[in-house]
GUNU-916475 format. One record per residue: residue in one letter; y, z, x of N, C-alpha, C in turn. Coordinates in pm, whole numbers, plus 50000, padded with zeros to 5 digits. Example, Ala and Ser with C-alpha at 12.3 -4.5 7.8 and 13.67 -1.06 7.14 Angstrom:
% GUNU-916475
A494315078051319495505078051230496705078051320S497755070851285498945071451367500035078751290
//
This chain:
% GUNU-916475
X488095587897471487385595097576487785609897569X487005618697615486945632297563487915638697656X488225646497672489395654297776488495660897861X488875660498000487605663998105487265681098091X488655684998047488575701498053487625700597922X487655695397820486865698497694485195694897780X485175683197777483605687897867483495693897952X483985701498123483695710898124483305724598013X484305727597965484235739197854482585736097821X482265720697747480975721797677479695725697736X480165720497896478905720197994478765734598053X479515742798031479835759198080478995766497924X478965762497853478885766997730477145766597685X476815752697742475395749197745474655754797820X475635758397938474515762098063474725781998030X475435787797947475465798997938474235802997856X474355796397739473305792497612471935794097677X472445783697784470465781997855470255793597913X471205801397985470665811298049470355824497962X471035822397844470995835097761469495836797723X469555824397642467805822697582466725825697699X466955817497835465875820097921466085837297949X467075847097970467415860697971466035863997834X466445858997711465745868597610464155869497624X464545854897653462675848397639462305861497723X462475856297847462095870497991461715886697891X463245888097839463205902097747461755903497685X461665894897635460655892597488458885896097519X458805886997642457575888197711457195897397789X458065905197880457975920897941457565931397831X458695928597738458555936197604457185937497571X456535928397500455345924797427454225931697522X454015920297632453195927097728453235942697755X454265947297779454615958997820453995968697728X454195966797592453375978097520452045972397448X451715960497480450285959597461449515967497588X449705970597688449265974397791449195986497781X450485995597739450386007797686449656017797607X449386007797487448746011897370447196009997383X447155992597397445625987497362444815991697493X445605994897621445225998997718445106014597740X445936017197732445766034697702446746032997876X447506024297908448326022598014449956029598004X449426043798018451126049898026452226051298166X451366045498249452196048098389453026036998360X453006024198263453856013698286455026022398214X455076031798148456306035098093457236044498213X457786034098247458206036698431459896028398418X460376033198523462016026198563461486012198547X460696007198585461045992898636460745983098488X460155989198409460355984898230460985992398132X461816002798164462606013998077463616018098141X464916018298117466176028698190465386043198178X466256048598293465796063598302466356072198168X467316071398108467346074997965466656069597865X465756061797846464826054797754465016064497624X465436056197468465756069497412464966065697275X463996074797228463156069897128464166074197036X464856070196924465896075096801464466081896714X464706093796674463636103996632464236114096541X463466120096473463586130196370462836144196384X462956155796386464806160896362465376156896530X465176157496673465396153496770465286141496794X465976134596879465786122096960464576126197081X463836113597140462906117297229463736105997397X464196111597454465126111197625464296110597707X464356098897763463516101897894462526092997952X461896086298073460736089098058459786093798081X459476104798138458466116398093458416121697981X459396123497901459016127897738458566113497684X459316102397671458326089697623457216086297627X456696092597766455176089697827454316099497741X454866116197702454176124997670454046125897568X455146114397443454926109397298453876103397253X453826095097364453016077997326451246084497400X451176094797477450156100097483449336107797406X450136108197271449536114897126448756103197076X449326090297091448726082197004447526077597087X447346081097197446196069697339445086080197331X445636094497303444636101697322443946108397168X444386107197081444916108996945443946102796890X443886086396914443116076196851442386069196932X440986066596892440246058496979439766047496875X439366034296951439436021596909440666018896825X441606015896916443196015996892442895997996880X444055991096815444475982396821445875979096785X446695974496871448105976496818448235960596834X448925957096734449515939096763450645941396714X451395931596784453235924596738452845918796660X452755916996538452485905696423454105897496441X455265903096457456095889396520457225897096553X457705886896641459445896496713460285885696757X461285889596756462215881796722464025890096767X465045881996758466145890996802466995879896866X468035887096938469135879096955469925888797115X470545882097243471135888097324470135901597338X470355916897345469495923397412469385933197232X469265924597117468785936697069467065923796989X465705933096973465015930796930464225934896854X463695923396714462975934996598461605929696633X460675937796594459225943296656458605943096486X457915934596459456985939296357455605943696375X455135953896357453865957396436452775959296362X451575962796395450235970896271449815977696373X449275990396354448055998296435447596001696365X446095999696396444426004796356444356019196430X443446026296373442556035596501441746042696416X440936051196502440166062696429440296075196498X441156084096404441916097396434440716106496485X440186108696610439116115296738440086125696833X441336121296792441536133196884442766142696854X443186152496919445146160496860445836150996877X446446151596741447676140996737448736145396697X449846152096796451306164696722450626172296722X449016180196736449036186796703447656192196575X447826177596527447076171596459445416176696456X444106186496431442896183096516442786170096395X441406168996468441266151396496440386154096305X440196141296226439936142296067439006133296056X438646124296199437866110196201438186101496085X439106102196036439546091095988440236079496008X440356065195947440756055296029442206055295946X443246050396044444486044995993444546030796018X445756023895927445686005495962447236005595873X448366007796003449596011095947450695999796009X451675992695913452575984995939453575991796000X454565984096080456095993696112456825979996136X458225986496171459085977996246460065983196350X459905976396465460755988596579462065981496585X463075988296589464895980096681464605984796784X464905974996878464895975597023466025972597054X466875979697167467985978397282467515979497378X467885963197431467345961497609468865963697673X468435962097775469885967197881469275964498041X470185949498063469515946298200468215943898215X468125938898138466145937698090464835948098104X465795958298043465175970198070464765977697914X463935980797842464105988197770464995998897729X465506000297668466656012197652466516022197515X466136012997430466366028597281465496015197209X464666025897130463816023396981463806027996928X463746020896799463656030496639462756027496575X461466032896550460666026596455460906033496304X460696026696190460436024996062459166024395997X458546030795965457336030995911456816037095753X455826039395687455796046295569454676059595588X455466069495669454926080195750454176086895617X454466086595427453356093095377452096083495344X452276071995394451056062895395450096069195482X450686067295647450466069895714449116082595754X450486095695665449856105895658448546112495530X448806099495443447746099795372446136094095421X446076077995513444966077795568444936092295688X445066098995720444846104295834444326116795739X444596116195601444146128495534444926145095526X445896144695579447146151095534447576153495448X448126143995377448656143295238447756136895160X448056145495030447076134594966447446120794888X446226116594853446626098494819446866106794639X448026091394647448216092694499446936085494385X447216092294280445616091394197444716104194201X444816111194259443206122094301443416127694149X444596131594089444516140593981443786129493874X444326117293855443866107193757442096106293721X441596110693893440206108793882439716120993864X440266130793862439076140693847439636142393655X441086138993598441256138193512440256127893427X439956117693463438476110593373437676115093367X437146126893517435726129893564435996136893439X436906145093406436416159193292436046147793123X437596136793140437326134492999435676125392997X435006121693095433366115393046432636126793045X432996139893143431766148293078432186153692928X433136154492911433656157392768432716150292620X432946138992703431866125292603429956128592612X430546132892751428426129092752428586118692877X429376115892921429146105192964429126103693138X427746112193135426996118593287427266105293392X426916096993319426976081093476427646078893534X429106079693395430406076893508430656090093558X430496101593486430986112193592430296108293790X428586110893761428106106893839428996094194003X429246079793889430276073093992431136075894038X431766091393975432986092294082432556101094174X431436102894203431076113894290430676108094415X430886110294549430826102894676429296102994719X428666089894750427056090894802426796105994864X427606105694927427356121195019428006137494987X428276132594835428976147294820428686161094815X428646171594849428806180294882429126191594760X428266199994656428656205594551428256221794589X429116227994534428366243994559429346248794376X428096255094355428476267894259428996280794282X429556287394235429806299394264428786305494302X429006317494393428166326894398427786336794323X426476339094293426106346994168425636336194055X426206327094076425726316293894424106311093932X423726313493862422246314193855421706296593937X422926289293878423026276293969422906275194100X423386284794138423906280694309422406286394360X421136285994303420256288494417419846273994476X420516261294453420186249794516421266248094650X422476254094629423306251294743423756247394836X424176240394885424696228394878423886220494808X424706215094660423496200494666424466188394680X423396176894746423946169494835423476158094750X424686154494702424286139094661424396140794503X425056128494427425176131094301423716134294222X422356123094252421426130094212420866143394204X421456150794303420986165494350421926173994212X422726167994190423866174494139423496170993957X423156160793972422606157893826420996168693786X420346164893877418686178293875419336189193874X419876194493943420296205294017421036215593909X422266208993858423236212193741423766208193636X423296196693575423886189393517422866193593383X421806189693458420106189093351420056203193307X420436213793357420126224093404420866233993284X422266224993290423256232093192423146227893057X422746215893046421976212392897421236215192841X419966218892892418626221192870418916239392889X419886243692880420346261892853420796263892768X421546251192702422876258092625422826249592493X423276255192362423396249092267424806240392298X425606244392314426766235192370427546240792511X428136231392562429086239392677429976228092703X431086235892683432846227392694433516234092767X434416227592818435196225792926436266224892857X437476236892851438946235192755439866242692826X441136238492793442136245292853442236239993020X441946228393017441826222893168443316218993150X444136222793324444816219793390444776217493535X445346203893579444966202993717446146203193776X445936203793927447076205294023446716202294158X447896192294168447416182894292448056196294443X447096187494514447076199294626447506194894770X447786191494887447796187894979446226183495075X446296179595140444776173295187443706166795102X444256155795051443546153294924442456165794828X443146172794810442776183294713443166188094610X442126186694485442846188994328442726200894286X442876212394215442826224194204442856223694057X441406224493989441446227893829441376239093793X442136246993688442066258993651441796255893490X440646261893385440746262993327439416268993220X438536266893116437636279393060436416271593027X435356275493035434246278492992433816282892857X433566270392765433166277092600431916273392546X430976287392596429536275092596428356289392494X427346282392458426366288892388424866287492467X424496299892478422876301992535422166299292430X420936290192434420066286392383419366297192393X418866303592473417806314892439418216326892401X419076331592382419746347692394420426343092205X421316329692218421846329292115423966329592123X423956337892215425266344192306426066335892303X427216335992321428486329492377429416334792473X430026328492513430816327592665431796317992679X433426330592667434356319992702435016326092880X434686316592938435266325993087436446320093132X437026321293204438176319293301437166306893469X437606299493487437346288193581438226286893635X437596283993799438486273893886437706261193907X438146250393959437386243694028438356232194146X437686235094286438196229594377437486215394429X438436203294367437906191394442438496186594567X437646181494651437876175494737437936158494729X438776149794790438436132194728439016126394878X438426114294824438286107894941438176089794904X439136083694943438946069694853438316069494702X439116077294632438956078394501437806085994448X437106087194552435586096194519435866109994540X434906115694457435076131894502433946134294628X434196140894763433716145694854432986156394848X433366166894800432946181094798433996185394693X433366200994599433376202494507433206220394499X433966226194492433676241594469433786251494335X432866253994276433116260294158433846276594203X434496288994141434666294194086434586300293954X433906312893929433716316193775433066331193781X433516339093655432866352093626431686351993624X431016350993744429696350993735428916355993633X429616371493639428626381993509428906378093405X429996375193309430116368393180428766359993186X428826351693294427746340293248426496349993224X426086362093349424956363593364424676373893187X425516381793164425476390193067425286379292947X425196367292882424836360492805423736352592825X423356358892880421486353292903420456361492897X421566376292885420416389892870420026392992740
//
């Protein structure tokens, strides 16, 4: 038979156990609720004493964010920032008062975000928060996230690849090979020539077909040949590629040649090019047609 003090001990031990878990559970569900209400609600008054200590401390970079009125005036970047928000706990989990938060948010960037103006673009970003409760109170979070993901859907930074694609775009026109250039060009893209190139009296042309009539046909049916050499690209911030390099082409009617100096500014966008800006010595071109 067991020693009475040893079962006490066990029955003190069980009933602590029970109360701990029923403590977290409580934690867990304030928690959850608490910032689904916040977010998917656009509900910032709940970020209040009676679900946060009055030091509530977001762990942050280069500052920590103290408080809650600065917490409220954080989390009001993202409510007002993004519309058709969706934030879910995909799962959480933890132990006594600390808890991990695995999360996703959707949205479509409509409004200042930091600062941010708005790019209408959508984000759909993973994280993971540490949570310290205290008295079943919220107390300090840390989220973890992949802020140049992040800042790449939102169109900030740019996505990796942009140089790769405009690097094919040159090597198929190199070939001849107008179609695929054509596919990397966005249904709705946006092309301008320099000003002065006898091209740009279509301006803006809109749409790869426009761009094929417009310049493509245009530059063939002129020239005994025209190459594109000495290309170097350079990736840019805001998904933007920056080509610098020459013009080595022959007039069909004059007879002439022309090696010029080029820029060319792409814009991309899910691997497509958006918009498109030439640069070039206009007069070189125009003086080989006289």
């Amino acid at each position: 038979m067991k020693n009475p003090i040893t079962l006490c001990l066990l029955f003190i031990a069980v009933i602590t156990a029970s109360c701990n878990n029923s403590k977290f559970e409580k934690d867990i569900k304030m928690y959850s609720e608490t910032w689904d209400k916040v977010i998917n609600d656009a509900n910032l008054d709940l970020i209040n004493n009676t679900h946060f200590t009055n030091d509530i401390t977001l762990i942050s970079h280069p500052e920590n964010v103290v408080g809650i009125e600065a917490v409220k005036a954080y989390y009001q970047n993202f409510t007002t920032g993004f519309s058709d928000i969706k934030f879910t706990v995909v799962n959480i989990f933890g132990q006594n008062d600390n808890i991990v938060k695995h999360w996703n948010f959707k949205g479509t960037h409509t409004g200042d975000f930091f600062g941010i103006p708005a790019t209408g673009n959508t984000v759909n970003i993973d994280g993971v928060t540490l949570v310290k409760m205290k008295d079943g109170k919220i107390a300090e979070e840390q989220d973890f996230m992949d802020s140049t993901v992040f800042m790449q859907q939102l169109g900030i930074a740019s996505a990796p690849g942009n140089t790769e694609v405009i690097n094919s775009l040159y090597n198929a026109f190199a070939v001849g090979e107008i179609p695929t250039v054509l596919d990397l060009l966005d249904a709705d893209v946006i092309w301008n020539e320099a000003e002065g190139n006898a091209y740009a009296d279509g301006n803006p042309y809109k749409g790869p077909e426009a761009v094929l009539n417009g310049v493509f046909a245009r530059i063939g049916a002129d020239h005994e040949y025209f190459k594109l050499i000495d290309i170097h690209l350079h990736d840019m911030s805001e998904n933007k590629v920056l080509a610098t390099l020459r013009y080595d082409a022959k007039v069909k009617k004059t007879g002439k040649t022309y090696n010029a100096q080029v820029a060319h500014l792409w814009t991309l966008k899910d691997g497509k090019v958006i918009s498109f800006q030439q640069y070039v010595d206009t007069k070189k071109l125009a003086d080989a047609t006289k």
